[in-house]
N, C-alpha and C positions, 0 to 999 in steps of 0.2 A: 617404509613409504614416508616421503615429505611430509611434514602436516600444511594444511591450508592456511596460503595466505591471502589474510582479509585484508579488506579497503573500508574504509567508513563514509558516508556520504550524508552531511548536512546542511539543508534550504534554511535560509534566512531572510526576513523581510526587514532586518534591523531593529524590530519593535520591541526584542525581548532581550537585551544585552545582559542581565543578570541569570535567567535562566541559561541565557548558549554560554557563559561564562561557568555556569555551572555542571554543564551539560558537557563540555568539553573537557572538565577537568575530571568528567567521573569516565571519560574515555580513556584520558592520562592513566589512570588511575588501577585500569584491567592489569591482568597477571600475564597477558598477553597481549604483546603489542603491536599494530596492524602496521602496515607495512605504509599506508599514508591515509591522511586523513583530506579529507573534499570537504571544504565550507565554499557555498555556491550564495550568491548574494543575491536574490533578487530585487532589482531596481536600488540597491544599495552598494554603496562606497566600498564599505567591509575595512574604514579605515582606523576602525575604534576597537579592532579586536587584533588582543595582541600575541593570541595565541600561537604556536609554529607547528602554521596547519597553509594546505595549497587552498590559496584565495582565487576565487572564480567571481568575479564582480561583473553584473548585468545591469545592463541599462532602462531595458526593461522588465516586467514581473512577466513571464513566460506562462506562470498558472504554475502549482505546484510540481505535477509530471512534467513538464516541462523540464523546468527548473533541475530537478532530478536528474533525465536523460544527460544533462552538462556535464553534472557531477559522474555518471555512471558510464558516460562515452570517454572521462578522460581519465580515468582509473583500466577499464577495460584495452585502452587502445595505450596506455601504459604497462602493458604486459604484466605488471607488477601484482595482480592479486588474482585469487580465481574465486573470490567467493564476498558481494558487497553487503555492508550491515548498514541501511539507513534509517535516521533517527529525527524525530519532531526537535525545533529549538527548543521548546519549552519540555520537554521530557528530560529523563534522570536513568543511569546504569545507576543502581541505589546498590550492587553487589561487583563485587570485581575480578571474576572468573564468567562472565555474561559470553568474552570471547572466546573464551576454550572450551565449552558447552560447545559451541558454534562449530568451532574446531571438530570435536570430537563428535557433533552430530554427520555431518560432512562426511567426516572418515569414514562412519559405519555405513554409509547410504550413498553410494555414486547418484543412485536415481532422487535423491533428495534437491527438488528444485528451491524451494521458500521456506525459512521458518516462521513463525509467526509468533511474535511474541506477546505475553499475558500483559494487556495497559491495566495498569492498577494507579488507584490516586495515594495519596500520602497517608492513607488510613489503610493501607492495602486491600482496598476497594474495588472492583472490577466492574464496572455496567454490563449491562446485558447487552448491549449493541457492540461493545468490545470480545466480545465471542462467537468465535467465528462459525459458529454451529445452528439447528433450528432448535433442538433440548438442549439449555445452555443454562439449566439449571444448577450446575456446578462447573464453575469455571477451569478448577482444579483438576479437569477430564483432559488427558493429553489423547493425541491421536491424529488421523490423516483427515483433513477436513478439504474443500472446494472452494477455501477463500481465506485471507488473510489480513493482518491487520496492517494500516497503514503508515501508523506513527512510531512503527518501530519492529522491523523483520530483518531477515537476511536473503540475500538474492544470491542464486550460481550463477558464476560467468557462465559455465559452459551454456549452459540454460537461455540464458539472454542472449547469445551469439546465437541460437535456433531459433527461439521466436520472435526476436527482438525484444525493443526496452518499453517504457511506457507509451499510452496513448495521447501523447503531450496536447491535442485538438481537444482535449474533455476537460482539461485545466482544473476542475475541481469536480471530485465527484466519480466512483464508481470505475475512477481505473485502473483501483487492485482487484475490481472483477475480471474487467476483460484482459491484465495480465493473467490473473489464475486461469482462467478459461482456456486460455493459448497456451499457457504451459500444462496443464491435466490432457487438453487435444495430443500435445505431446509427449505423453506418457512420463511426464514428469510429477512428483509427490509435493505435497505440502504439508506441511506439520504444525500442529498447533502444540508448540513447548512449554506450558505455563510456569515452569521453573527458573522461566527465561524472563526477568521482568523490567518493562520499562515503565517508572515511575512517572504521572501524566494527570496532572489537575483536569477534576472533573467538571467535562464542559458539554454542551450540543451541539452538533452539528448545525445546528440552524441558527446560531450567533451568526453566520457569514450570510450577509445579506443578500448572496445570490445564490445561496442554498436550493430554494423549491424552485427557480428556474433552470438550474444546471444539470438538480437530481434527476429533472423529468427530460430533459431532451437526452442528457448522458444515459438514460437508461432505457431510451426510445434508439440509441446509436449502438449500446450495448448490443441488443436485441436483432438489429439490424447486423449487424458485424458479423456476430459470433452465431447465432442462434440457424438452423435449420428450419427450412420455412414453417413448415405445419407449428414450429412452438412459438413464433412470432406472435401471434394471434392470442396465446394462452398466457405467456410471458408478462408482454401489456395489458392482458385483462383483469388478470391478477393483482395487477398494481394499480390499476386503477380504482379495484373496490378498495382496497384496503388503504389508497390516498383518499380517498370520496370520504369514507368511514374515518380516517386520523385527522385530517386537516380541519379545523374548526375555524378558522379565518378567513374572511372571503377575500385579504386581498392576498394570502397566502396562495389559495387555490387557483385565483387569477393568474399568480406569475407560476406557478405549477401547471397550469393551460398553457399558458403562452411556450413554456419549455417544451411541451411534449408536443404543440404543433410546431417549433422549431423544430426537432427532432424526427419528426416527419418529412419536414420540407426541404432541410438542407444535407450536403454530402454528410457522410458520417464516414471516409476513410475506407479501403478496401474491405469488400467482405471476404469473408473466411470462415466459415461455417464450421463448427465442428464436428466431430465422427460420430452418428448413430450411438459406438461403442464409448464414447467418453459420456453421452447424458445417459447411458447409462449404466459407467460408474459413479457416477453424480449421483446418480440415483440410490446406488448401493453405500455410498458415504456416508446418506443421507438427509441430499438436498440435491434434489434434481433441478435442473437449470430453468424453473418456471415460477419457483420461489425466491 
């Protein structure tokens, strides 16, 4: 049998030219080399990188998934790979068999949809929020999980060609949920590899200024999408204690209001509810789709 050929897919807002210079040459660098690599530019030139890689230059910043869907429509509809590995600019392959893992995870598992790889910082540090699990008390736990990290996995074409690509309307925020969700409805795996590691200065989420406005409508549109009515109800209620109880800032919680009655009020993209039988294998993962 063939072995898989990868595609690599990375968004750039031009801010970081030392780390994608970096980042790029520890893709060079694999013992396996992918069949092309996507640098997707958002709202950037792309004229300062002189790497020999396919340049996708946007005029506008489309939102992260966005951005993404460019890179992953033009790899896909290039017949050329069957299996995409996308990667943060500012991240690091710090080892360089990263793609022949990938390879060989691939091989052993047709039904392997996502891997998900271990962010670690430069101390080979891992946060708790970079684990894709609810007891994530050791990172080092490989296994089948219900969601994935964002700044550095591997996607199946086959997989994407079924449920399609990201939810590019959520732009930041929560739409490696409602991919995972669409690919487990479709009886597709996820895998958390933590041998698989993408090296990623440790930062918060809520550096981006439109963090608690995005997190709450995206996860008001999440719930709406994907979710089965009776769990709508429990889903957002859920999150609203435990935002009530973490957000200590009132103008924090302001724009975390104003998200979630955006997220109420406006379209949020076809629903599509998934099967009784996936929350609960969600459940049996464990992390049922209300957490």
């Amino acid at each position: 049998m063939s072995l898989l050929r990868l595609g690599v897919v990375i968004v750039t807002m031009g801010n970081r030219p030392r780390e994608l210079d970096a980042l790029i040459a520890s893709v060079d660098k694999q013992d396996v080399a992918p069949a092309r690599v996507v640098l997707v530019g958002s709202a950037t030139p792309l004229t300062d990188v002189s790497h020999d890689v396919t340049k996708i230059p946007l005029e506008e910043n489309p939102g992260c998934p966005g951005a993404r869907n460019v890179g992953l429509q033009a790899l896909i509809e290039s017949g050329e790979v069957d299996a995409v590995i996308e990667l943060d600019d500012d991240g690091l392959l710090v080892a360089d068999d990263v793609f022949r893992k990938i390879q060989q995870l691939y091989a052993a598992d047709p039904a392997l949809g996502i891997v998900s790889f271990r962010i670690a910082d430069e101390h080979g540090e891992t946060q708790r929020r970079h684990v894709p699990r609810l007891r994530a008390a050791d990172p080092m736990r490989r296994g089948l999980v219900t969601s994935f990290l964002g700044g550095g996995h591997a996607l199946s074409v086959p997989m994407l060609e079924q449920v399609g690509l990201w939810a590019g309307e959520f732009r930041f925020g929560h739409e490696e949920s409602d991919l995972a969700w669409r690919a487990l409805d479709a009886d597709w795996k996820i895998l958390y590899e933590p041998d698989i590691v993408l090296q990623h200065p440790k930062t918060s989420p809520a550096r981006h200024a439109v963090y608690y406005r995005f997190t709450a409508r995206n996860r008001v549109w999440l719930a709406r999408r994907r979710l089965p009515l009776p769990l709508i109800p429990v889903y957002l209620g859920v999150w609203i204690v435990l935002t009530l109880a973490r957000i200590r800032s009132l103008t924090r919680l302001k724009a975390w209001c104003a998200g979630f009655l955006e997220g109420v009020r406006t379209p949020c993209g076809p629903r599509r509810p998934m099967k009784w039988r996936t929350v609960w294998r969600m459940a049996r993962l464990g992390r049922p789709p209300v957490i």
